[in-house]
C-alpha distance (Angstrom), angle and dihedral (degrees) to the residues before:
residue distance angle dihedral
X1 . . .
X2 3.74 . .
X3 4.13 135.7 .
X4 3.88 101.8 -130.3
X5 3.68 120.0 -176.2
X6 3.66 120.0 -149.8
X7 3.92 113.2 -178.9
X8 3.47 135.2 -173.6
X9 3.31 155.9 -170.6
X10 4.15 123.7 -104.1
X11 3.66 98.4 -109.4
X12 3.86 142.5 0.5
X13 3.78 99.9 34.3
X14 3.98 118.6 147.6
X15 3.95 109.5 -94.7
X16 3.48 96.3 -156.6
X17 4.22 95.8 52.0
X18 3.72 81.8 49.6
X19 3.51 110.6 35.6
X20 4.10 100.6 48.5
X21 3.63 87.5 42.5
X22 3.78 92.4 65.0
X23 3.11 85.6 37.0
X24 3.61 104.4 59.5
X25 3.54 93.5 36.5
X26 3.52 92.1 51.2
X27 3.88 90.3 55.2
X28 3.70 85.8 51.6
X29 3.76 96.6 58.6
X30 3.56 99.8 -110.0
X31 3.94 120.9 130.4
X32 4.13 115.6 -120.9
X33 3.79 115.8 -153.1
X34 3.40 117.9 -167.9
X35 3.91 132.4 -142.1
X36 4.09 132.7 -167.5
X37 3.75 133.4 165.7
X38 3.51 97.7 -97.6
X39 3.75 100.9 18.0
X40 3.35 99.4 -108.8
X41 3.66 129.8 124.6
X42 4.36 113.6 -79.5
X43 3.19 125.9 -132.7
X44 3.82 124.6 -141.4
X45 3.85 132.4 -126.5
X46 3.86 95.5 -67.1
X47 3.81 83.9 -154.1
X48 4.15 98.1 58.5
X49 3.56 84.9 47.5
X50 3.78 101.4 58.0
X51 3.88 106.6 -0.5
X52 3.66 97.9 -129.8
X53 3.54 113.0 148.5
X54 3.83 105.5 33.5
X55 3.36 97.9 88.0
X56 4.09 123.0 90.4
X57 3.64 81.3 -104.2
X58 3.38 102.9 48.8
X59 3.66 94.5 109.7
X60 3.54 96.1 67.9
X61 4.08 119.9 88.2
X62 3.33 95.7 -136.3
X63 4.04 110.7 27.3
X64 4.09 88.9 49.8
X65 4.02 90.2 71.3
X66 4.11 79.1 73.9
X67 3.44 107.1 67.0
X68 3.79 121.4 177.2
X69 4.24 110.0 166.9
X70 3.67 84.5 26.5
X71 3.38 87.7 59.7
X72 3.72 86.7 59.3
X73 3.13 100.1 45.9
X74 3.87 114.9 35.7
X75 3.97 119.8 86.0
X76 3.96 112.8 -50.5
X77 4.09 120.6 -114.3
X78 4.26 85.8 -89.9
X79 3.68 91.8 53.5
X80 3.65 95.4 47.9
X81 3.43 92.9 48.3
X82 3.93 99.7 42.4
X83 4.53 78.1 55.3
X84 3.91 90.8 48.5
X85 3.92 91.9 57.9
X86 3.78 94.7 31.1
X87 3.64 87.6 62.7
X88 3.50 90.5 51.9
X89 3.62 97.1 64.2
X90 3.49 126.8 104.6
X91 4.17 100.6 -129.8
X92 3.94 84.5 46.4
X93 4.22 92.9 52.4
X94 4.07 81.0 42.0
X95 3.79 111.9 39.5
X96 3.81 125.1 165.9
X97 4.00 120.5 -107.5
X98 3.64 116.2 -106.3
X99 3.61 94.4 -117.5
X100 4.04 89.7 47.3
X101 3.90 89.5 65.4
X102 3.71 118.9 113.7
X103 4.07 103.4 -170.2
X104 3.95 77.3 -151.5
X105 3.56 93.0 74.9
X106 3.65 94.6 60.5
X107 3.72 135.9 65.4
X108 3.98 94.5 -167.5
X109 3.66 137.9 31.0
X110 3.92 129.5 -154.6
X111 3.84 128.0 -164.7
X112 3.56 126.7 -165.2
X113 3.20 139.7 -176.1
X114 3.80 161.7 -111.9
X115 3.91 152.5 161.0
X116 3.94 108.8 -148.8
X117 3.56 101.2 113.8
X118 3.94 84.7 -155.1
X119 3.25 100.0 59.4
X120 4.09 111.1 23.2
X121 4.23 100.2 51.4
X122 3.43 93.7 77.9
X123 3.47 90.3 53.6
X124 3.98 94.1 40.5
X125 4.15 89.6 49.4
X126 3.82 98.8 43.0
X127 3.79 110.7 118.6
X128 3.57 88.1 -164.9
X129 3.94 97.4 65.3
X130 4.01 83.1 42.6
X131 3.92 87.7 52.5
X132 3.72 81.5 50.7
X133 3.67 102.7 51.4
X134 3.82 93.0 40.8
X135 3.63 87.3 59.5
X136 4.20 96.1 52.5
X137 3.88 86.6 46.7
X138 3.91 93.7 49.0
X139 3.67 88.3 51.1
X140 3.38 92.8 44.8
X141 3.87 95.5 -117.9
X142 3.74 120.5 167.6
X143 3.49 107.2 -102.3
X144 3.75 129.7 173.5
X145 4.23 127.8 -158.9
X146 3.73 129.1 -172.6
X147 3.05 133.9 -174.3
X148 3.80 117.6 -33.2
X149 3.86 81.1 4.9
X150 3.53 89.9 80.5
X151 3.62 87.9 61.8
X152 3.46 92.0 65.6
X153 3.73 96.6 47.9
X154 3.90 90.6 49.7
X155 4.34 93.4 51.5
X156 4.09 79.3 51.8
X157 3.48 113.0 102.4
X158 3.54 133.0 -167.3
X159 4.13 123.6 -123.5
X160 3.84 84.7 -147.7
X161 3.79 100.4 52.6
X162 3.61 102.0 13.1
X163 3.86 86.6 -139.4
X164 3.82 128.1 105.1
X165 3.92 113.1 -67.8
X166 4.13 79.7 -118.9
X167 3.59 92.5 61.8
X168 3.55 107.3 127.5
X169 3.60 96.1 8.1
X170 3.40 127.5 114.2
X171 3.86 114.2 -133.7
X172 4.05 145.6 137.0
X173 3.71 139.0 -131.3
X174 3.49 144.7 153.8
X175 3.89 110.4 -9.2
X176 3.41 119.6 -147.9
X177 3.74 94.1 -126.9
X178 3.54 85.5 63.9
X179 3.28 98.2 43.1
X180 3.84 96.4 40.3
X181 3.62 88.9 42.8
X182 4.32 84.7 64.7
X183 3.56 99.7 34.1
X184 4.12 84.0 60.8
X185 4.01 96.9 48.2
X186 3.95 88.3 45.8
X187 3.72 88.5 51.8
X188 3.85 85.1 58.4
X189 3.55 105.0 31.7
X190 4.27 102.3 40.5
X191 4.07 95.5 25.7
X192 3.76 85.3 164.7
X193 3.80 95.8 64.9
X194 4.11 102.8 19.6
X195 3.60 101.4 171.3
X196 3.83 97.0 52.5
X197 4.24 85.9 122.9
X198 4.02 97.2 40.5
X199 3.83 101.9 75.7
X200 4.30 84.3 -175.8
X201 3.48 119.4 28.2
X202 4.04 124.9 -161.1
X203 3.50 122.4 -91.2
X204 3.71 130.5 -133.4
X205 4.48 105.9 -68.8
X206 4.06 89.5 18.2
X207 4.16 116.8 119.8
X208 4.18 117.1 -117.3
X209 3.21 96.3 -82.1
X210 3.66 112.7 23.6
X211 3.58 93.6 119.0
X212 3.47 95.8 53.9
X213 3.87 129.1 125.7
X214 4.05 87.8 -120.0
X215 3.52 94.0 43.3
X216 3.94 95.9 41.7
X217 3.93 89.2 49.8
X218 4.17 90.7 42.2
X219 3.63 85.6 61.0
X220 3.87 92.6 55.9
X221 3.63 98.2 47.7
X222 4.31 126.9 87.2
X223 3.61 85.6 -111.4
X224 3.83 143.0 7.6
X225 3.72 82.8 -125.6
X226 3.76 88.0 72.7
X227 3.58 103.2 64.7
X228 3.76 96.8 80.7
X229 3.65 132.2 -157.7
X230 4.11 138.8 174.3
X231 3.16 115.5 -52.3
X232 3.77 116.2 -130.6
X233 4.33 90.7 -131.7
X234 4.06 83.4 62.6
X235 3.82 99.1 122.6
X236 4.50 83.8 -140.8
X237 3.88 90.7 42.9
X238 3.99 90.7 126.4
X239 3.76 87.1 48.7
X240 3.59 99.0 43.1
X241 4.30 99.2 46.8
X242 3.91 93.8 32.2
X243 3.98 90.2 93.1
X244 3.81 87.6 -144.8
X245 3.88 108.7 77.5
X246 4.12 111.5 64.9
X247 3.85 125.0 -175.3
X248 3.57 132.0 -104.3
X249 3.92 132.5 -150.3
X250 3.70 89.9 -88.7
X251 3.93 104.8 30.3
X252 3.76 115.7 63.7
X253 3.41 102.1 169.6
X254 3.84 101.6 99.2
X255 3.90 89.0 50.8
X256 3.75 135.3 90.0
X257 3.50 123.6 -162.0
X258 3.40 124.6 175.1
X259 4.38 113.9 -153.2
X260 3.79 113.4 -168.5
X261 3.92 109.3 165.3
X262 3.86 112.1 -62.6
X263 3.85 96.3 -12.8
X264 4.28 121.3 75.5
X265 3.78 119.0 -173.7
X266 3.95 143.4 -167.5
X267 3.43 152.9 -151.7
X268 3.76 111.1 -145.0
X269 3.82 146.2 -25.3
X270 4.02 82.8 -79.6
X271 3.96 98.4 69.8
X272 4.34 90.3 41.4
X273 3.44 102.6 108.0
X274 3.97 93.1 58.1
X275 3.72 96.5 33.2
X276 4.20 86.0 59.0
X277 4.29 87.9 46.5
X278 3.62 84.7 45.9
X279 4.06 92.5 54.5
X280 3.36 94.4 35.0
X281 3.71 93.5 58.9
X282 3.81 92.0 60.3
X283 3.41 90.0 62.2
């Protein structure tokens, strides 16, 4: 069975991505290491796990323990489960340093993701995890990005190209409907922090959009054409783009996953429990 690494950052990291990764893989046989910046334990997005704070109230000590939208939109009862035993296990409580990692070690990388600008930049803007996945993709590793994740892959370069490690692959990510579609109920909903679900925002002269994770990761591809989304002939399109239904282990038909050779990619927490089966199945 394979070695997959999974690393993250300290803080703010999706559960879900995560969690039913390990999960999944786990199931599968395969052994999940762990890394962090400081090898100590992460902690996930404390707001995906209980959905305190997205609500117009959310601001207030005592009125945020009642969470209504965040209720909607914060892990679902798998994901918080997967996270409850995955921080149980022991290569989770004891997970490498990023600068202990030897790619070598490994026959498969996974890469999840995460919005909290507080928490996931450092991750996002660490040469050494791009170091890291250029090496899996030069040695033609599986590897597997979702979400934000696929950020990270696309700011990787290669020292044999010079181009991003997804250069010439065809993958997904993060649409901006999706992640437009967030940005505007958090705008609403937690007015006192409005950008909790853009991790970069625009600057002044930049299109809506521009520093989104689809149009970051378009930018790093051979063609725009590569970054791939739902097509609107999908018989589940509704179901797939409505940013409200997510898969399960036996119903795929929210999800998209997109397969090209050794690397699989995602959209969103709602399509991980088929992205990790899809991974897993390289293996």
């Amino acid at each position: 069975m394979a070695r997959v690494l999974i690393p993250l950052p300290a803080r703010d990291f999706d559960p879900s991505e995560a969690a039913v990764s390990w999960q999944v893989l786990s199931k599968a046989g395969h052994t999940v290491t762990f890394a962090t910046p400081d090898g100590r334990s992460a902690a996930a997005d404390d707001m995906m796990l209980s959905g305190e704070g997205l609500d117009l109230w959310g601001g207030i000590p005592l009125l945020k323990k009642l969470p209504l939208i965040g209720l909607l939109m914060r892990a679902n009862s798998d994901a918080r489960n997967a996270y409850a035993a995955m921080i149980t296990d022991r290569n989770y409580a004891a997970p490498l340093r990023w600068d202990a990692v030897d790619p070598s070690a490994f026959d498969a990388l996974l890469l999840p993701g995460g919005h909290r600008a507080r928490g996931m930049r450092e991750y996002l803007e660490s040469e050494m995890l791009q170091r890291c996945v250029a090496d899996f993709f030069e040695a033609q590793k599986p590897v597997a990005a979702i979400c934000h994740g696929v950020l990270l892959a696309a700011r990787s370069i290669s020292a044999k190209t010079g181009r991003s490690v997804l250069y010439g692959y065809k993958t997904t990510a993060l649409t901006w409907a999706l992640e437009n579609s967030a940005w505007k109920v958090a705008r609403i909903t937690r007015f006192w922090d409005p950008n909790y679900y853009r991790t970069y925002l625009e600057k002044a002269g930049e299109s809506d959009g521009y520093m989104s994770v689809q149009q970051e990761v378009t930018r790093a591809l051979a063609s725009p054409g590569d970054f791939l989304d739902v097509p609107k002939t999908d018989p589940d399109f509704r179901r797939k783009t409505s940013g409200l239904q997510r898969d399960t282990m036996d119903d795929a038909r929210p999800a998209f996953v997109v397969q090209d050779r050794n690397y699989v990619s995602a959209r969103w927490p709602g399509d991980v429990h088929t992205f990790a089966k899809a991974f897993a199945s390289l293996m």
